[in-house]
mmCIF file of the N, C-alpha and C atoms, coordinates in Angstrom:
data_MODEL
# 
_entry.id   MODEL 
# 
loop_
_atom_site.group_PDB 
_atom_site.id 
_atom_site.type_symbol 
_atom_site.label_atom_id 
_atom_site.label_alt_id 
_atom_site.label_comp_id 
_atom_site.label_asym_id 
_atom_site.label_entity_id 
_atom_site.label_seq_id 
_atom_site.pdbx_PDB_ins_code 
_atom_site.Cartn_x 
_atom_site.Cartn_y 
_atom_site.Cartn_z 
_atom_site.occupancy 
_atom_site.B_iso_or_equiv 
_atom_site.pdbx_formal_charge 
_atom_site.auth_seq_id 
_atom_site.auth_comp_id 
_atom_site.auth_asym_id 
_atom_site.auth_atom_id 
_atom_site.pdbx_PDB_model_num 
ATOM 1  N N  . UNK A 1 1  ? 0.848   -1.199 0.000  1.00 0.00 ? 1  UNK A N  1 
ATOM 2  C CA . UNK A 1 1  ? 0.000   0.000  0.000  1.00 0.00 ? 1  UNK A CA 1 
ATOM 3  C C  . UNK A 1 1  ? 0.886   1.253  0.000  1.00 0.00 ? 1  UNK A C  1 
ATOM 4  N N  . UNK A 1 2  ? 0.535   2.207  -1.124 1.00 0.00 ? 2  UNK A N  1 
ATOM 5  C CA . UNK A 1 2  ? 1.296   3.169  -0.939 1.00 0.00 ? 2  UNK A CA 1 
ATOM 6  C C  . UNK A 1 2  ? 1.321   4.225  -0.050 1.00 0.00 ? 2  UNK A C  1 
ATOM 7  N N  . UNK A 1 3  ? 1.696   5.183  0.409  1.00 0.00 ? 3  UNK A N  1 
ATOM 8  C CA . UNK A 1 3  ? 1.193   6.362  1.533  1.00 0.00 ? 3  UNK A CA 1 
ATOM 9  C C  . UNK A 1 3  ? 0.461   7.152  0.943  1.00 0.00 ? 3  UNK A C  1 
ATOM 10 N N  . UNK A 1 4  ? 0.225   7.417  -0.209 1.00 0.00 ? 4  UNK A N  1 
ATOM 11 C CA . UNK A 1 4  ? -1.182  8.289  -0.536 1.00 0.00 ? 4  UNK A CA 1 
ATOM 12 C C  . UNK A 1 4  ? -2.399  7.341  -0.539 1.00 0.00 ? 4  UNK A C  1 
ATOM 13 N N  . UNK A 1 5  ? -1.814  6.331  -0.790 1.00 0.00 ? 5  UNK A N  1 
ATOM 14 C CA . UNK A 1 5  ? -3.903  5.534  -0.595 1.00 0.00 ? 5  UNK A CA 1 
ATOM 15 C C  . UNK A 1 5  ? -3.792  5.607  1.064  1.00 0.00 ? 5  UNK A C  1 
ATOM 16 N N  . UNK A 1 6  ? -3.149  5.203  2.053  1.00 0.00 ? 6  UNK A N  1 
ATOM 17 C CA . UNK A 1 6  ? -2.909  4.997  3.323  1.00 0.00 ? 6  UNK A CA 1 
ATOM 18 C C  . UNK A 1 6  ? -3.423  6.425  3.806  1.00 0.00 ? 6  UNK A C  1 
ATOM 19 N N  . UNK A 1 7  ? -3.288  7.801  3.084  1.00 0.00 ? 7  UNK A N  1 
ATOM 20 C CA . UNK A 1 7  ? -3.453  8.583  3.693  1.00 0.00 ? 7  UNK A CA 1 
ATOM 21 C C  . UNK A 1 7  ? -4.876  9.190  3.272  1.00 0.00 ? 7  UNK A C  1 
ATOM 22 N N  . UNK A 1 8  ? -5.295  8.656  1.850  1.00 0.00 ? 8  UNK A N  1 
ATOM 23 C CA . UNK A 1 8  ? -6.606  8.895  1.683  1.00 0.00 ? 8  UNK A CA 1 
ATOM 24 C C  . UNK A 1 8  ? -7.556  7.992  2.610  1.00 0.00 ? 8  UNK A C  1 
ATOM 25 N N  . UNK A 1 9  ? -7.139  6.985  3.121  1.00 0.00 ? 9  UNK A N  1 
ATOM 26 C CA . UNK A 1 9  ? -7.736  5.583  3.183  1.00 0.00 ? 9  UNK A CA 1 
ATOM 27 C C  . UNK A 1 9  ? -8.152  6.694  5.250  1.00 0.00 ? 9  UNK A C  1 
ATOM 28 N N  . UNK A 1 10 ? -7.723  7.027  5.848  1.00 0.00 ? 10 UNK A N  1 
ATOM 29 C CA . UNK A 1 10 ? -7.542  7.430  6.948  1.00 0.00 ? 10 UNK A CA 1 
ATOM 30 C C  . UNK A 1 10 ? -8.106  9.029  6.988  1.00 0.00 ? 10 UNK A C  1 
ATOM 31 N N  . UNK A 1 11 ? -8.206  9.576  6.114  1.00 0.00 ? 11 UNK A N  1 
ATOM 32 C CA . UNK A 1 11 ? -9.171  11.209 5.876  1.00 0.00 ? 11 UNK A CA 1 
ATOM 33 C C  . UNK A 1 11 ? -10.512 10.282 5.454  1.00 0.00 ? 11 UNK A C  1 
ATOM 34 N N  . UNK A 1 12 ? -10.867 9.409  4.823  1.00 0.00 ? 12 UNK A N  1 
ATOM 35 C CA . UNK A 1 12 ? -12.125 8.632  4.711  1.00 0.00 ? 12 UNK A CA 1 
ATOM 36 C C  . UNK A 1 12 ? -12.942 8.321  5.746  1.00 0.00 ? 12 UNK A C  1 
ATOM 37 N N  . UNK A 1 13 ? -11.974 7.819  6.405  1.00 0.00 ? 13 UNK A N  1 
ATOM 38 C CA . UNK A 1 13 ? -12.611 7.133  7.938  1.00 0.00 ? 13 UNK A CA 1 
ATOM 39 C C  . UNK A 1 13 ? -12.609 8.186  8.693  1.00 0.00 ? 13 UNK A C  1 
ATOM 40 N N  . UNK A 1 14 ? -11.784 9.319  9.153  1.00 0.00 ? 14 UNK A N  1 
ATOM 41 C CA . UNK A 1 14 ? -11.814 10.513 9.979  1.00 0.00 ? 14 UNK A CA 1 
ATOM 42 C C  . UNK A 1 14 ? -13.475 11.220 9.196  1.00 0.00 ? 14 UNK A C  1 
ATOM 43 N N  . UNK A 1 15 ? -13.571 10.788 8.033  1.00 0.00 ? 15 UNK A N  1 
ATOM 44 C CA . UNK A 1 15 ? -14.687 11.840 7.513  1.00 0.00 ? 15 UNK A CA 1 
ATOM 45 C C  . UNK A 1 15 ? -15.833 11.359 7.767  1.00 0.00 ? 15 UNK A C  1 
ATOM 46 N N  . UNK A 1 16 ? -15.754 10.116 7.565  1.00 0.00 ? 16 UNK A N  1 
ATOM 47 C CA . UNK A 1 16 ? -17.003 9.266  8.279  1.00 0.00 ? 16 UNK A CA 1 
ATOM 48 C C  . UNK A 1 16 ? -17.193 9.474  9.679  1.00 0.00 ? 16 UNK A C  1 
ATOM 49 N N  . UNK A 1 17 ? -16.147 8.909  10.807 1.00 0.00 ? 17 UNK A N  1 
ATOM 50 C CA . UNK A 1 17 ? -16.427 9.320  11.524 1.00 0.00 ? 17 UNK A CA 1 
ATOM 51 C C  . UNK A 1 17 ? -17.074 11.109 12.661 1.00 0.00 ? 17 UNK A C  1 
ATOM 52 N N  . UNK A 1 18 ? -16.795 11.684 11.518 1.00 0.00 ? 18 UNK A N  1 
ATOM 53 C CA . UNK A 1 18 ? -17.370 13.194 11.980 1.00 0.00 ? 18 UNK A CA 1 
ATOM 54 C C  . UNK A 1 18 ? -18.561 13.190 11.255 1.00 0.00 ? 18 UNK A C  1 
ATOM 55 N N  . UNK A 1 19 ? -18.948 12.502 10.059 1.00 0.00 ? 19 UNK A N  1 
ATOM 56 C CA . UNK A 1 19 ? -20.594 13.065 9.623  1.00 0.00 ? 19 UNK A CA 1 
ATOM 57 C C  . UNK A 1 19 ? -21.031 12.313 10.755 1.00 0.00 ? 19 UNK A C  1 
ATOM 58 N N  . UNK A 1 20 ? -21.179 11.018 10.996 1.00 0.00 ? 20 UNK A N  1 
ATOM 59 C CA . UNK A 1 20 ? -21.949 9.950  11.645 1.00 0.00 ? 20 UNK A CA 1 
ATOM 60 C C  . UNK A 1 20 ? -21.690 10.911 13.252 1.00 0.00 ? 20 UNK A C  1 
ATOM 61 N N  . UNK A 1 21 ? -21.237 11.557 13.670 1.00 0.00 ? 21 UNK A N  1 
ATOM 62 C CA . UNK A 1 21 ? -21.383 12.521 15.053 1.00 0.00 ? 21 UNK A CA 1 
ATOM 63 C C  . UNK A 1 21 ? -21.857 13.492 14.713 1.00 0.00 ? 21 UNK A C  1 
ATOM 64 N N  . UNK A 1 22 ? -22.133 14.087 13.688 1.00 0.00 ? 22 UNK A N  1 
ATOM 65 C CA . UNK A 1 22 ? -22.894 15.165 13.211 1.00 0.00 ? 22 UNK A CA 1 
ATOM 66 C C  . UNK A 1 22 ? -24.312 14.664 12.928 1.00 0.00 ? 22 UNK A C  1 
ATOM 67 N N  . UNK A 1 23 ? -23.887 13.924 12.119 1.00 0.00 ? 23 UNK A N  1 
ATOM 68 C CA . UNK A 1 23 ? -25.726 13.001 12.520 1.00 0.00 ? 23 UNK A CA 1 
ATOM 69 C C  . UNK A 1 23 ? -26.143 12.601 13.514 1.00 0.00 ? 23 UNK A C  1 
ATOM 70 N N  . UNK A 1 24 ? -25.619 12.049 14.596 1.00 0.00 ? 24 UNK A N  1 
ATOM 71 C CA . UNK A 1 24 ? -26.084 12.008 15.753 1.00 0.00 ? 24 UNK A CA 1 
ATOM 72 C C  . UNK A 1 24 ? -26.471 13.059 16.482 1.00 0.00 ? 24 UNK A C  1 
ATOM 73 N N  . UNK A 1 25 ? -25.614 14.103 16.795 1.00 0.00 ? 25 UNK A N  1 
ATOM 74 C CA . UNK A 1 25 ? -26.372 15.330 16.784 1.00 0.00 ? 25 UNK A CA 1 
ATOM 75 C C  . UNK A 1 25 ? -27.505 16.161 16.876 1.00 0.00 ? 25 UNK A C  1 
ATOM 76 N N  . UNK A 1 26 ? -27.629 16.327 15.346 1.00 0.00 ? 26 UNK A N  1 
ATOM 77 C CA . UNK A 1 26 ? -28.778 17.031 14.688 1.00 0.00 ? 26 UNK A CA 1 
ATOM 78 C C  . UNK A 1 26 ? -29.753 15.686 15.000 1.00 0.00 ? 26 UNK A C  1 
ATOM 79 N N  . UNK A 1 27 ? -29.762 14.757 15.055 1.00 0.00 ? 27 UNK A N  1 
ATOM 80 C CA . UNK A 1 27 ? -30.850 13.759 15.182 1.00 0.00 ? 27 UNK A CA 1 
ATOM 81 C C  . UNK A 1 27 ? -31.053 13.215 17.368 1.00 0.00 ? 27 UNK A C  1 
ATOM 82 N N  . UNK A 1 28 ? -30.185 13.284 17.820 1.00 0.00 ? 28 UNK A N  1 
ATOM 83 C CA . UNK A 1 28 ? -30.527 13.620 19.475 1.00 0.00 ? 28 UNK A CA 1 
ATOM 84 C C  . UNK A 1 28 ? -29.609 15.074 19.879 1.00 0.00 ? 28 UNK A C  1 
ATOM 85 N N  . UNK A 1 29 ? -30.158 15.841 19.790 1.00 0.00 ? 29 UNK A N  1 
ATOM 86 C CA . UNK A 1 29 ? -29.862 17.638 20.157 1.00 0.00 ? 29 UNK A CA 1 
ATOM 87 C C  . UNK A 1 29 ? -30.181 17.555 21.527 1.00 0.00 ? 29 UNK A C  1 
ATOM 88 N N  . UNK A 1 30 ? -30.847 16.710 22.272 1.00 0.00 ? 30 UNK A N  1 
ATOM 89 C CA . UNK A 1 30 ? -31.364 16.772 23.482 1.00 0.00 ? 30 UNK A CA 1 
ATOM 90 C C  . UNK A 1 30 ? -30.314 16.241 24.494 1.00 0.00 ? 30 UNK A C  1 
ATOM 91 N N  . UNK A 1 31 ? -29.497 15.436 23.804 1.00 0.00 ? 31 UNK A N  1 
ATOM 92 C CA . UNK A 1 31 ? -28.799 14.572 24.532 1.00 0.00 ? 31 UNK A CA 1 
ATOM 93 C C  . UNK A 1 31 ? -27.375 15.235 24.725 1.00 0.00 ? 31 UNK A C  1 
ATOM 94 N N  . UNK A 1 32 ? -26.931 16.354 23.955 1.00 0.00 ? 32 UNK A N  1 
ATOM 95 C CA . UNK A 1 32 ? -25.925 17.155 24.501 1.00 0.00 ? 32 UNK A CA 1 
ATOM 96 C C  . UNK A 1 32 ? -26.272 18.759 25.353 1.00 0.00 ? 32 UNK A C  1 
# 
């Protein structure tokens, strides 16, 4: 694996992981 897929491969998952907390969010607002 080269270090640019390794480093796209890891901004993918960082990006996922921030919509999917942004969706949680906007979908329980109550809960923060």
């Amino acid at each position: 694996m080269s270090a640019d897929a390794i480093m796209w491969l890891v901004l993918l998952i960082a990006g996922l992981c921030l919509f999917g907390y942004l969706l949680a969010v906007l979908i329980h607002p109550e809960k923060w």
